[in-house]
VODOFI-386259 format. One record per residue: x negated, y, z negated of N, C-alpha, C in turn; residue in three letters; chain. Coordinates in nm, 2 decimals, decimal comma, padded with zeros to 4 digits. Atoms other than C-alpha are relative to their C-alpha. Example, Ala and Ser with C-alpha at 12.3 -4.5 7.8 and 13.67 -1.06 7.14 Angstrom:
2
      nX      nY      nZ     caX     caY     caZ      cX      cY      cZ  res  chain
  -00,09  -00,12   00,00  -01,23  -00,45  -00,78  -00,09   00,12   00,00  ALA      A
   00,09  -00,11   00,00  -01,37  -00,11  -00,71   00,08   00,11  -00,08  SER      A
REM end
This chain:
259
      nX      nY      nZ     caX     caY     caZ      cX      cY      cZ  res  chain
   00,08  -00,01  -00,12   01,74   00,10  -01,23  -00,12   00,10  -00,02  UNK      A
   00,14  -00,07   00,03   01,38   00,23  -01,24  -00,01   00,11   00,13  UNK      A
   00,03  -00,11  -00,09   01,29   00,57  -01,06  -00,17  -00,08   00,11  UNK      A
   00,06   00,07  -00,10   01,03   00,52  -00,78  -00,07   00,08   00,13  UNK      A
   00,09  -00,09  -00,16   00,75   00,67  -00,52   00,03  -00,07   00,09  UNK      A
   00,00   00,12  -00,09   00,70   00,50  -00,23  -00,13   00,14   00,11  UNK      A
   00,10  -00,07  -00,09   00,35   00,60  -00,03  -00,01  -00,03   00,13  UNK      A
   00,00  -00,06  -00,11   00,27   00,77   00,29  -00,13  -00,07   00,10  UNK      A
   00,11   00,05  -00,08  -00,07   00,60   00,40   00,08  -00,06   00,10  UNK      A
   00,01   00,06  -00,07   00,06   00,33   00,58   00,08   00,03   00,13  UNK      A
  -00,11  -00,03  -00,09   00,36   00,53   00,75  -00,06   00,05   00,10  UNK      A
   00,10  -00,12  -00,10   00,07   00,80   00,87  -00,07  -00,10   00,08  UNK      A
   00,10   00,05  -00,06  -00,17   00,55   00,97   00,01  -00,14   00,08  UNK      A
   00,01   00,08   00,00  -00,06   00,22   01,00   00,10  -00,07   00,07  UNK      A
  -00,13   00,07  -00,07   00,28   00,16   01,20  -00,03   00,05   00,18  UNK      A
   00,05  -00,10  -00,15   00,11   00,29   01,56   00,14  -00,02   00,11  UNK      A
  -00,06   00,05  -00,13   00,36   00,07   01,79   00,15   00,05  -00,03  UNK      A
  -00,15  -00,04   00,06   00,68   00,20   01,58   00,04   00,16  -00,01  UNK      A
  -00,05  -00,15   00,01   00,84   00,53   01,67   00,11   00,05  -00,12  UNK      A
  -00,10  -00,03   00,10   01,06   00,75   01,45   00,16  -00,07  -00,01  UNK      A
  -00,15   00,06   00,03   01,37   00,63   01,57   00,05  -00,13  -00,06  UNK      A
  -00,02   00,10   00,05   01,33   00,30   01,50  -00,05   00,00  -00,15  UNK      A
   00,02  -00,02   00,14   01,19   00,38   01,16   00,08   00,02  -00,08  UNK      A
  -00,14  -00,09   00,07   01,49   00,58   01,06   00,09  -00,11  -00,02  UNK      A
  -00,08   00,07  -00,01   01,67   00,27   01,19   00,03  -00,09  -00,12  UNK      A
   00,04   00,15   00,07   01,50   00,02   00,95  -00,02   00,06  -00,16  UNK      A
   00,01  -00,06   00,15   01,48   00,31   00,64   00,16   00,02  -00,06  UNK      A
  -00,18  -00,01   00,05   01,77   00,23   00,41   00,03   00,15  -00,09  UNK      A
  -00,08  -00,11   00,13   01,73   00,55   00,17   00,07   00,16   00,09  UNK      A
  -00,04  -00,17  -00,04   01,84   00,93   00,25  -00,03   00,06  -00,10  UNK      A
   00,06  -00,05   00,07   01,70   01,02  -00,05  -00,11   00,04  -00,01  UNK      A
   00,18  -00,05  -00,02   01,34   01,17  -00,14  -00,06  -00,12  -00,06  UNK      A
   00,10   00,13   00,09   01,11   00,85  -00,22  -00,09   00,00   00,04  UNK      A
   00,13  -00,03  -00,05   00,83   00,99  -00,01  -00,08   00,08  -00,09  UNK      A
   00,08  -00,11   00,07   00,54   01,15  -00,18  -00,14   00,03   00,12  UNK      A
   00,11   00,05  -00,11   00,25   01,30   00,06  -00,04   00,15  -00,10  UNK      A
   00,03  -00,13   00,03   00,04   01,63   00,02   00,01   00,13   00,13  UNK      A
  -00,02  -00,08  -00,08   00,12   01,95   00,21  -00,08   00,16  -00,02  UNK      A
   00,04  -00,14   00,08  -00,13   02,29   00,18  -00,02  -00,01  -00,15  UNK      A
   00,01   00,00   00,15  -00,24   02,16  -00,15   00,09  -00,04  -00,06  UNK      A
  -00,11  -00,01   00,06   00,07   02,10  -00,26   00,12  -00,13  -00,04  UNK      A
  -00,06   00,14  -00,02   00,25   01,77  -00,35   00,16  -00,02   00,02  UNK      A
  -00,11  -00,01  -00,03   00,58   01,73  -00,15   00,07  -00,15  -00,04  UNK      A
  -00,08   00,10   00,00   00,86   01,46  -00,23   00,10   00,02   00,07  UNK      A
  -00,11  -00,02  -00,12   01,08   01,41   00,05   00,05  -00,13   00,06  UNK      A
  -00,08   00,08  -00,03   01,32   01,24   00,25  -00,11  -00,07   00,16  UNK      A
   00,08   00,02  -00,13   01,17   01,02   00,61   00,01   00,11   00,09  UNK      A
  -00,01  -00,11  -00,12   01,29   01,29   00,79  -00,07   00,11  -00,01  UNK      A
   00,08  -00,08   00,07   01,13   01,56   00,59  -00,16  -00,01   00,01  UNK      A
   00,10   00,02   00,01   00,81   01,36   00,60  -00,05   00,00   00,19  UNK      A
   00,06   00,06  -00,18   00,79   01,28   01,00  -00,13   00,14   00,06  UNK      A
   00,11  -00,07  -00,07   00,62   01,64   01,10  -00,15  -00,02  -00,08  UNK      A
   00,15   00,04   00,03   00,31   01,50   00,91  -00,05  -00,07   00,08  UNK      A
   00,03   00,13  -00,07   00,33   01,16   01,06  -00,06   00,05   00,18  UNK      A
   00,04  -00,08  -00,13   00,30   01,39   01,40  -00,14   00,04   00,03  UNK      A
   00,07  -00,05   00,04  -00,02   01,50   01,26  -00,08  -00,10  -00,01  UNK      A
   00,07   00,09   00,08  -00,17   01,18   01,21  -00,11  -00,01   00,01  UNK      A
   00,15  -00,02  -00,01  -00,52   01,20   01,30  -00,09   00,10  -00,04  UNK      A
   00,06  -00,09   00,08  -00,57   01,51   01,16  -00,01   00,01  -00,16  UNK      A
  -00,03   00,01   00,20  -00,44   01,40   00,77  -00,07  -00,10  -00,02  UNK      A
   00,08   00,08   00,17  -00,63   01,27   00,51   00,06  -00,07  -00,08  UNK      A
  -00,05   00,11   00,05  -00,59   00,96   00,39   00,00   00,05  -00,21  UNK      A
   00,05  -00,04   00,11  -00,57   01,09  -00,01   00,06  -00,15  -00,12  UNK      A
  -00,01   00,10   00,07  -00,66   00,83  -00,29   00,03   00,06  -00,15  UNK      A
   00,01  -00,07   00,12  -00,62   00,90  -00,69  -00,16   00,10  -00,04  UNK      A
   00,11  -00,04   00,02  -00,99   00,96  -00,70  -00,02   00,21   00,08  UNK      A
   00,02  -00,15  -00,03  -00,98   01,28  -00,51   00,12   00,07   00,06  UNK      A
  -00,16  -00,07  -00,02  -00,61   01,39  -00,51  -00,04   00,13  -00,05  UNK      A
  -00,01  -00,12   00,05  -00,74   01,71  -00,73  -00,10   00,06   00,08  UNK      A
   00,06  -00,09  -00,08  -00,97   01,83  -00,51   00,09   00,04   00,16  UNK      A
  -00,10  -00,04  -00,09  -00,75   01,80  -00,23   00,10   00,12   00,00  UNK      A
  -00,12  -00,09   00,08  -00,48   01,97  -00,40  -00,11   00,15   00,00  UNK      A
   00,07  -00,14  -00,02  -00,75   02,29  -00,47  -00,04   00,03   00,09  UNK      A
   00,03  -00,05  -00,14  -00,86   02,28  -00,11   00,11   00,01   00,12  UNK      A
  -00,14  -00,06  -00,10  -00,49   02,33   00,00   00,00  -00,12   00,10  UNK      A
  -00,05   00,08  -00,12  -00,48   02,00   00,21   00,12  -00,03   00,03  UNK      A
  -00,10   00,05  -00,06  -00,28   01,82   00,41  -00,03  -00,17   00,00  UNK      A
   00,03   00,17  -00,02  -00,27   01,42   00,35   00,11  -00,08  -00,03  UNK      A
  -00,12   00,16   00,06  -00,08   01,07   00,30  -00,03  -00,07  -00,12  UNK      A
   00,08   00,07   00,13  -00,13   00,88   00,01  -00,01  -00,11  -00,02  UNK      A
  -00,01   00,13   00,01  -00,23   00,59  -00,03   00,04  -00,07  -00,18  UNK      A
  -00,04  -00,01   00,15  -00,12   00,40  -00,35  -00,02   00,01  -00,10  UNK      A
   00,02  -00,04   00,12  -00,33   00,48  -00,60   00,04   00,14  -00,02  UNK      A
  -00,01  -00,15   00,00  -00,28   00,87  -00,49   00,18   00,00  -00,06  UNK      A
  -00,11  -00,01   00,04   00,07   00,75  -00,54   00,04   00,00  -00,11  UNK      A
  -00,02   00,10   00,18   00,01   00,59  -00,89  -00,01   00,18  -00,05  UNK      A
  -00,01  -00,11   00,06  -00,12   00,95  -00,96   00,08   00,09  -00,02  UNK      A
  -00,12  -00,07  -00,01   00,16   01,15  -00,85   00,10  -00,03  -00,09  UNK      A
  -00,11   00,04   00,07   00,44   00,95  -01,01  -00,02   00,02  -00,14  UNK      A
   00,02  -00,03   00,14   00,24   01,00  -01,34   00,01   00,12  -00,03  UNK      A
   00,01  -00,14   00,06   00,22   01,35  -01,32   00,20   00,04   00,01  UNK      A
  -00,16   00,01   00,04   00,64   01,33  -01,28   00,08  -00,08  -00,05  UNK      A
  -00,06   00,06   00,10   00,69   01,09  -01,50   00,06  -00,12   00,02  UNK      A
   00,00   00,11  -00,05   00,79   00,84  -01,26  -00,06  -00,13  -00,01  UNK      A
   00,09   00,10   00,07   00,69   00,49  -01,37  -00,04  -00,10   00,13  UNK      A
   00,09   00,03  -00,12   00,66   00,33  -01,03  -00,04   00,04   00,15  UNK      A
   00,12  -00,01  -00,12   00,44   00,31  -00,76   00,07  -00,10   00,13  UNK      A
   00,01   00,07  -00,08   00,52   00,16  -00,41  -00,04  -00,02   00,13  UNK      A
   00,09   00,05  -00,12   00,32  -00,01  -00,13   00,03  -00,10   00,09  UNK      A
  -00,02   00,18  -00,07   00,28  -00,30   00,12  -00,17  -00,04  -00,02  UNK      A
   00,14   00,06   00,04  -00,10  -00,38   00,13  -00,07   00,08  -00,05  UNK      A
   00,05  -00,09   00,13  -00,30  -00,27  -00,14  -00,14   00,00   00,08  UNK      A
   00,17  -00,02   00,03  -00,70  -00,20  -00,18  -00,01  -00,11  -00,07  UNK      A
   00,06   00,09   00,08  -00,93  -00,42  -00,31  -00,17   00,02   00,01  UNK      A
   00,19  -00,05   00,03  -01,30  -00,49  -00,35  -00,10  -00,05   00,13  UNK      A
   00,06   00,06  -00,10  -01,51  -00,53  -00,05  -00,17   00,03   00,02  UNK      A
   00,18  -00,07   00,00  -01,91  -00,53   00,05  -00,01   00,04   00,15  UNK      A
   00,01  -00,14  -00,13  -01,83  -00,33   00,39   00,12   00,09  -00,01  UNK      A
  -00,10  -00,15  -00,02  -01,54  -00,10   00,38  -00,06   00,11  -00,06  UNK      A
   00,04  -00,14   00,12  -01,68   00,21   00,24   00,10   00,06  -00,05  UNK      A
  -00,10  -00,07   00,12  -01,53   00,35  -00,06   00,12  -00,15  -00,05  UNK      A
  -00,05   00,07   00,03  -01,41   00,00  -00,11  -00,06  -00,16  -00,09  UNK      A
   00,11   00,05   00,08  -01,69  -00,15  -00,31   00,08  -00,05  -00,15  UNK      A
  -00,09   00,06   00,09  -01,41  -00,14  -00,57   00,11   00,10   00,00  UNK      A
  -00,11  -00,08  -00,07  -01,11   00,05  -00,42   00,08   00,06  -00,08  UNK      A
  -00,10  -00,07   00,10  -00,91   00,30  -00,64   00,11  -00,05  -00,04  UNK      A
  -00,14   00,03   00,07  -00,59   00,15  -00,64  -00,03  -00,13  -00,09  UNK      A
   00,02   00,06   00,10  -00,76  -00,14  -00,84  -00,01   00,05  -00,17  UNK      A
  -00,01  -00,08   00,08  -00,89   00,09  -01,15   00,14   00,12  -00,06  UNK      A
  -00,15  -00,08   00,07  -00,56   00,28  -01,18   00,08  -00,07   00,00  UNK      A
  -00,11   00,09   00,06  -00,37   00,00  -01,25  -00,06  -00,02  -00,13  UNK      A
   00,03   00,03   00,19  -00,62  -00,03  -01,59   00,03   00,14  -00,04  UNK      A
  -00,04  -00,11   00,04  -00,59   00,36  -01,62   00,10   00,06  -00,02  UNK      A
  -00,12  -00,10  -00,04  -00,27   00,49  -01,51   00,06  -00,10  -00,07  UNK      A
  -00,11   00,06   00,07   00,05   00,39  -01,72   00,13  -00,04   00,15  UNK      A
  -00,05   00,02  -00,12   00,22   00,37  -01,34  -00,02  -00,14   00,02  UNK      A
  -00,02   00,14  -00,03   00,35   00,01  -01,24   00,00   00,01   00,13  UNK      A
  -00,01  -00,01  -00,14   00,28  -00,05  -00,87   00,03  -00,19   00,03  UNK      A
  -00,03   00,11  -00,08   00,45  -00,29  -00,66  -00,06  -00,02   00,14  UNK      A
   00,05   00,03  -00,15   00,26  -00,44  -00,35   00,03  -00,12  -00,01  UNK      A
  -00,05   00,10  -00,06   00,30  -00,67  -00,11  -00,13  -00,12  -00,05  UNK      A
   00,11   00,07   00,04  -00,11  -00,84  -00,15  -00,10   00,11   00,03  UNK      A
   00,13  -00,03  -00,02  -00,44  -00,70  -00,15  -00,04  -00,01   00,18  UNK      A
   00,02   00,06  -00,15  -00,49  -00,66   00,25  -00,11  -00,06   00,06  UNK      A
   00,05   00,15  -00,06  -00,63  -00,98   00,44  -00,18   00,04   00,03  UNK      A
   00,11  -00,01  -00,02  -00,96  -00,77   00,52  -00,11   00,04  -00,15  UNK      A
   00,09  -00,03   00,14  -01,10  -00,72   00,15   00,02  -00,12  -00,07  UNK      A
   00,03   00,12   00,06  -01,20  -00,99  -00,07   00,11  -00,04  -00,12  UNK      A
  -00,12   00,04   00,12  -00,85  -01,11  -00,25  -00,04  -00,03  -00,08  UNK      A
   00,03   00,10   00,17  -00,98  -01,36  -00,48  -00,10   00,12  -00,11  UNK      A
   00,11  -00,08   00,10  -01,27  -01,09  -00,64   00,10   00,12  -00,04  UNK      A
  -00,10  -00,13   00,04  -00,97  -00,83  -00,67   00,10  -00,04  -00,05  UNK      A
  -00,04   00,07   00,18  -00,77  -01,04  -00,86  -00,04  -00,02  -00,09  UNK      A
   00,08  -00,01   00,10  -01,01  -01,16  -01,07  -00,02   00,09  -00,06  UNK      A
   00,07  -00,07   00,06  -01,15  -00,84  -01,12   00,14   00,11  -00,14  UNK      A
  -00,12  -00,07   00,05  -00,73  -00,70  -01,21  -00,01  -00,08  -00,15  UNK      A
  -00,04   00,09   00,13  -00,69  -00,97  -01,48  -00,14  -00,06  -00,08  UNK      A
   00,12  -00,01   00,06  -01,04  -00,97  -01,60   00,05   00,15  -00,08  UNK      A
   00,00  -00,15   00,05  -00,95  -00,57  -01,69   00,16  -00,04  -00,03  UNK      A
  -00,19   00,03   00,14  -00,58  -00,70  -01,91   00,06   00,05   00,15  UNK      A
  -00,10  -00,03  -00,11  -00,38  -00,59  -01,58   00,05  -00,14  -00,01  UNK      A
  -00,15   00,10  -00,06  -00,04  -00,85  -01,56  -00,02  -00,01   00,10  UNK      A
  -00,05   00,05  -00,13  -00,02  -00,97  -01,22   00,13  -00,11   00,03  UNK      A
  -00,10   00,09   00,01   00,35  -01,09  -01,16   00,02  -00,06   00,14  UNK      A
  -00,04   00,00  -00,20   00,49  -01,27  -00,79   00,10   00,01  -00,02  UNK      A
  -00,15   00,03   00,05   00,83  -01,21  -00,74   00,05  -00,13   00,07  UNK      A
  -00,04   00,14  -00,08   00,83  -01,51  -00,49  -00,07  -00,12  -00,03  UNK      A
   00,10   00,13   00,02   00,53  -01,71  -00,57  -00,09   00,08  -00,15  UNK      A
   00,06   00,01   00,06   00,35  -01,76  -00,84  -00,21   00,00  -00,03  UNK      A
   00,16  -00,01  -00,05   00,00  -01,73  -00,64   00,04   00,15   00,09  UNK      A
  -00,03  -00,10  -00,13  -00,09  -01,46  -00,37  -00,09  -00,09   00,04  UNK      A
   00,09   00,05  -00,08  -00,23  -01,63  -00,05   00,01   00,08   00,14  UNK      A
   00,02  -00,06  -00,08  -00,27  -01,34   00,12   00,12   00,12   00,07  UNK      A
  -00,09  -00,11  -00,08  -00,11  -01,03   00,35   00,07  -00,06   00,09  UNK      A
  -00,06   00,03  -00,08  -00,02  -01,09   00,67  -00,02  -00,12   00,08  UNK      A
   00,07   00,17  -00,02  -00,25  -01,39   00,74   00,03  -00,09  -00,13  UNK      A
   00,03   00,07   00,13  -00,22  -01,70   00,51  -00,10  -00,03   00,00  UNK      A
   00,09   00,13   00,06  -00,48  -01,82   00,31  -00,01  -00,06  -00,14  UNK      A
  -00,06   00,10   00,14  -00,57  -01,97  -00,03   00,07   00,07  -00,09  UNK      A
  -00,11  -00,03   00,05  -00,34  -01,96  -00,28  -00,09   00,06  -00,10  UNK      A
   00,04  -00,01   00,15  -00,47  -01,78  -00,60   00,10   00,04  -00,08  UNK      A
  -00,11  -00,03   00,12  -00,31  -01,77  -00,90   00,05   00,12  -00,06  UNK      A
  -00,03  -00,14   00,04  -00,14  -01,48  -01,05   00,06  -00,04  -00,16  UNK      A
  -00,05   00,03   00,15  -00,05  -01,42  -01,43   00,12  -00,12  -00,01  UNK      A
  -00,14   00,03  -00,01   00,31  -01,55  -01,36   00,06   00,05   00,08  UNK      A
  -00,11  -00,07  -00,13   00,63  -01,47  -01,17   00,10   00,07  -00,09  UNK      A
  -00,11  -00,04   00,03   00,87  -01,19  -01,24   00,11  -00,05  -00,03  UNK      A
  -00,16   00,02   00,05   01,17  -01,22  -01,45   00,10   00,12   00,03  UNK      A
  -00,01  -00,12   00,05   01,39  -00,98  -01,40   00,12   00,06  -00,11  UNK      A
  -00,04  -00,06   00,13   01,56  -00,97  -01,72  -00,14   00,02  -00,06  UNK      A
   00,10  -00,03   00,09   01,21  -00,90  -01,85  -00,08   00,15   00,04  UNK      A
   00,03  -00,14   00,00   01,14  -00,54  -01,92  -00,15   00,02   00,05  UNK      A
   00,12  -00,05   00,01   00,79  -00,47  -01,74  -00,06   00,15  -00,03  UNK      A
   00,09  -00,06   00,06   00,51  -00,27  -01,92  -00,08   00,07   00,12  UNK      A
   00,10  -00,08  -00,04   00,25  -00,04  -01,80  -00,13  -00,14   00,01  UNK      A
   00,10   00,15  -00,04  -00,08  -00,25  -01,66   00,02  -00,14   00,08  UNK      A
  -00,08   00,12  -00,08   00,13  -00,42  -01,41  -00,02  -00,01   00,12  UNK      A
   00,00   00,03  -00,13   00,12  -00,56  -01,05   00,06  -00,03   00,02  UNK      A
  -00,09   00,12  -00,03   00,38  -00,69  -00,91   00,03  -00,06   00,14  UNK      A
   00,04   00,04  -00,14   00,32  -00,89  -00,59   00,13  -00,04   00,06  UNK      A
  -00,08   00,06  -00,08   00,58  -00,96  -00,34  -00,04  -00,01   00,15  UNK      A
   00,04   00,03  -00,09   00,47  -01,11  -00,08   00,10   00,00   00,13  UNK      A
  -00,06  -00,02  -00,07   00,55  -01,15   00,27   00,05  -00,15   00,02  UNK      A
   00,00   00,12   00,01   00,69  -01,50   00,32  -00,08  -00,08   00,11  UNK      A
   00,14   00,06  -00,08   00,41  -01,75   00,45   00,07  -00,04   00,15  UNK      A
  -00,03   00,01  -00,16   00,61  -01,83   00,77   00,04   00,10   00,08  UNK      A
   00,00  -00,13  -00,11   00,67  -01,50   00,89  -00,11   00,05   00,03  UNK      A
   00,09  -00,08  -00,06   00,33  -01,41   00,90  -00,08  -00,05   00,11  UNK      A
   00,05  -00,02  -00,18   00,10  -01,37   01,22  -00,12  -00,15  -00,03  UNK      A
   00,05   00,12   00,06  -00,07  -01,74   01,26  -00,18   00,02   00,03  UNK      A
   00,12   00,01  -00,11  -00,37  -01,64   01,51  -00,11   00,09  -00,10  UNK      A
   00,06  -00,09   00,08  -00,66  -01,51   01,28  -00,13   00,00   00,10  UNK      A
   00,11  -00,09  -00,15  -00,88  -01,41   01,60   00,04   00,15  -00,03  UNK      A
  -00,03  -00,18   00,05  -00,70  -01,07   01,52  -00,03   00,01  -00,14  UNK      A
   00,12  -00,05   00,11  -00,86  -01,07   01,17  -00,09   00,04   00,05  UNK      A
   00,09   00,01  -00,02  -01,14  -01,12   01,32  -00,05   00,11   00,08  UNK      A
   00,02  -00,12  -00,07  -01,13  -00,88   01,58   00,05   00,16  -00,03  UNK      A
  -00,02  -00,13   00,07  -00,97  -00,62   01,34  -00,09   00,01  -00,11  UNK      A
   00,09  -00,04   00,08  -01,24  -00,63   01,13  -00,11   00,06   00,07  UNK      A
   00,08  -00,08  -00,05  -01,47  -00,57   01,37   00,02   00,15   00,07  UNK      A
  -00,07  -00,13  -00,03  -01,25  -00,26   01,54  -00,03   00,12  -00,14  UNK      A
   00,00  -00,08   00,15  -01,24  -00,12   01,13  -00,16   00,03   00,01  UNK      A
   00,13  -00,01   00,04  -01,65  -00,16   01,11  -00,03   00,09   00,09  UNK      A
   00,02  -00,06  -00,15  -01,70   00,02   01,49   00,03   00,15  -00,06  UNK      A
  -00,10  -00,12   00,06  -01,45   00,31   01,30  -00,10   00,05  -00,09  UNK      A
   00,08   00,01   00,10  -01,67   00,30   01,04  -00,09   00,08   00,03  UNK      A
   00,19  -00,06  -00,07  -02,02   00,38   01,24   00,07   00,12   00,05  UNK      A
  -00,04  -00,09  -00,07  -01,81   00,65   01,41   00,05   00,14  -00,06  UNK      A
  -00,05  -00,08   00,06  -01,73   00,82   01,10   00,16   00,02  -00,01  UNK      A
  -00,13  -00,03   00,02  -01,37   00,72   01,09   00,04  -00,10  -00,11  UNK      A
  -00,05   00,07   00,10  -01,12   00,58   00,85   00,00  -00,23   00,06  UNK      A
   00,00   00,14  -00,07  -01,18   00,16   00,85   00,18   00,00   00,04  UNK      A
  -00,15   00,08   00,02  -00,80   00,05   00,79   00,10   00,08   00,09  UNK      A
  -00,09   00,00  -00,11  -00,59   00,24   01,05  -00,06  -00,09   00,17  UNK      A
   00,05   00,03  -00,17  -00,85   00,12   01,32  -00,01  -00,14   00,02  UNK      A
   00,03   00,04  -00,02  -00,82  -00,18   01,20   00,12  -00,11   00,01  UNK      A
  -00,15  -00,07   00,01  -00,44  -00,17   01,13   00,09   00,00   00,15  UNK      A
  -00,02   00,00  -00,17  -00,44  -00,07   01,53  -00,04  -00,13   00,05  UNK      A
   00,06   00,16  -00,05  -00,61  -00,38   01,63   00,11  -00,12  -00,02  UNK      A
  -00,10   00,10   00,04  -00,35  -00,62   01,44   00,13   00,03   00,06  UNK      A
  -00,21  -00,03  -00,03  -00,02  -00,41   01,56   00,00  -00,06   00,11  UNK      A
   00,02   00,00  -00,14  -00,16  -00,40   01,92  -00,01  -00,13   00,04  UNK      A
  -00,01   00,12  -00,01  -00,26  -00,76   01,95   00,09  -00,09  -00,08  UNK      A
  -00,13   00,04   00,02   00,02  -00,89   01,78   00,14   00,04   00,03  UNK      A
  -00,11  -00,05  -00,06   00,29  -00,74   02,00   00,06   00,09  -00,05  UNK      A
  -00,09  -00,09   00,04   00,39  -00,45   01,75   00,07  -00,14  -00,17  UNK      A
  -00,06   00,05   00,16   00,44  -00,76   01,47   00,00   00,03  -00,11  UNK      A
   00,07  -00,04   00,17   00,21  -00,66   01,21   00,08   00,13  -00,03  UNK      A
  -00,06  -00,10  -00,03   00,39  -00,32   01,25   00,13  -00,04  -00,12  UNK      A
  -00,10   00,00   00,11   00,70  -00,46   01,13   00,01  -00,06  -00,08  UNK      A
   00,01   00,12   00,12   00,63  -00,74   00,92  -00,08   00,17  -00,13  UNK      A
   00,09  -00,13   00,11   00,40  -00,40   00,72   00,12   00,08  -00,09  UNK      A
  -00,09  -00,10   00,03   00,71  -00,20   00,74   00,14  -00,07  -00,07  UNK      A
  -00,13   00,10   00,07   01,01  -00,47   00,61  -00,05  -00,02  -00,10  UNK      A
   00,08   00,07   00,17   00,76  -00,59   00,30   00,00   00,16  -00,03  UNK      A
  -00,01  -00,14   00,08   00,73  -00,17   00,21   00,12  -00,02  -00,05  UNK      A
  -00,21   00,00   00,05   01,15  -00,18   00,21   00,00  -00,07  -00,09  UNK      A
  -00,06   00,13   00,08   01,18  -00,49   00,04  -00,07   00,02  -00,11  UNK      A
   00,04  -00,06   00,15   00,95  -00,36  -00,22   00,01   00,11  -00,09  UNK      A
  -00,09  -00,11   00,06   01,10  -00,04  -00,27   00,14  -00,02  -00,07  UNK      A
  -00,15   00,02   00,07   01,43  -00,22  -00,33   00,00  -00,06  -00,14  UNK      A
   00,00   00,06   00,09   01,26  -00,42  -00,56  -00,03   00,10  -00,12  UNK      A
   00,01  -00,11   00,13   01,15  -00,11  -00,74   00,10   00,04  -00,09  UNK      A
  -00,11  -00,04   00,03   01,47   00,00  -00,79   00,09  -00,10  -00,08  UNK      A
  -00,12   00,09   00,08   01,62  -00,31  -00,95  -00,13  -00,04  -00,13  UNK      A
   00,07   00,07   00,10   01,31  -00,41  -01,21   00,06   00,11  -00,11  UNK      A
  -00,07  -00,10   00,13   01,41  -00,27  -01,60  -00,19   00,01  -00,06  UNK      A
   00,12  -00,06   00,06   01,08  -00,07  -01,70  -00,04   00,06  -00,12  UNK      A
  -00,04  -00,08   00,12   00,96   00,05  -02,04  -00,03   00,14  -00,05  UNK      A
REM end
């Protein structure tokens, strides 16, 4: 069994309609698999440990690999998203990384022109598991651009990704996990959410992208505001469908044999 982060973005920013208790309910570990930053400082802790951040949430900083060290020297306070994670686990030796929807390459998110956790999968020796590239950044040009730069892309269910929480086209991925096969460093490993549980109505794309751009002009982060839009008009689905694909890919962490 492989050791294992598991990042704080989406818990801080991205579950709005889902209180603690039911979190607690639906989190299988009691162990530390959280990584966030506290006062500069990089804590690994248990959900319970982590929640007076989550309390916090509009005041923490979203922290990515790109500027985890300055954070760190300016004593913050943040969540990580998963390249921040990819960095952490490497500085403890931990080999992976885990997520539900990743970054990718977009021509409006800012700071997403070509999104950190893409390049630290060619940099970082850290194997991150996500769910897909999320529904509002350009999948197909963030695959391409992974397996253009030697990055593996495995599915553990499908052999394509067609998407996050919306479906759409299928693109191809290197192959599908084995898991008698030892994965390497330069790895993705997609596990998707299965195409009939996700949310069918893509008017809430639509309208969460424009919520995210609004965020944007306003000087806020796009992807909680836009994150809020999907939970809220989807009854609290996106919410859990976000939060069951993190679990399910944490477990998966724990069972791949890594080198």
């Amino acid at each position: 069994m492989s050791e294992y982060f598991i990042e704080t973005a989406l818990l801080t920013h991205g579950l709005v309609s889902l209180g603690e208790e039911e979190i607690l309910s639906l989190w299988p570990w009691k162990d530390k698999k959280l990584v966030w930053l506290e006062n500069g400082k990089i804590r690994h802790g248990t959900m319970e440990e982590y929640f007076p951040l989550r309390r916090r949430a509009k005041e923490i900083k979203r922290i990515d690999r790109e500027i985890l060290p300055k954070a760190m020297a300016n004593k913050e306070n943040g969540c990580l998203t998963a390249s921040g994670t990819m960095a952490v686990a490497e500085l403890y030796g931990v080999p992976v990384a885990v997520t539900a929807g990743m970054g990718g390459i977009s021509s409006y998110i800012q700071g997403e022109t070509l999104c950190p956790d893409l390049p630290a999968l060619v940099e970082s020796k850290t194997i991150l598991i996500a769910t897909s590239p999320k529904d509002v950044v350009d999948i197909q040009s963030s695959i391409d651009w992974l397996l253009k730069h030697q990055v593996k892309i495995l599915g553990a269910r499908y052999d394509y990704c067609s998407g996050f929480m919306f479906a759409g086209k299928k693109i191809p991925l290197s192959g599908l996990l084995k898991k008698e096969v030892v994965v390497k460093p330069h790895t993705l490993i997609l596990q998707d959410i299965k195409e009939e549980e996700r949310i069918e109505d893509r008017v809430i794309l639509q309208q969460a992208l424009e919520a995210g751009l609004k965020a944007q002009e306003r000087g806020e982060y796009f992807h909680p505001a836009a994150n809020e839009v999907i939970d809220r008009m989807s009854g609290g689905v996106a919410g859990r469908l976000q939060l069951k694909s993190l679990i399910e890919n944490g477990k998966l962490a724990g069972e791949i044999r890594v080198e």
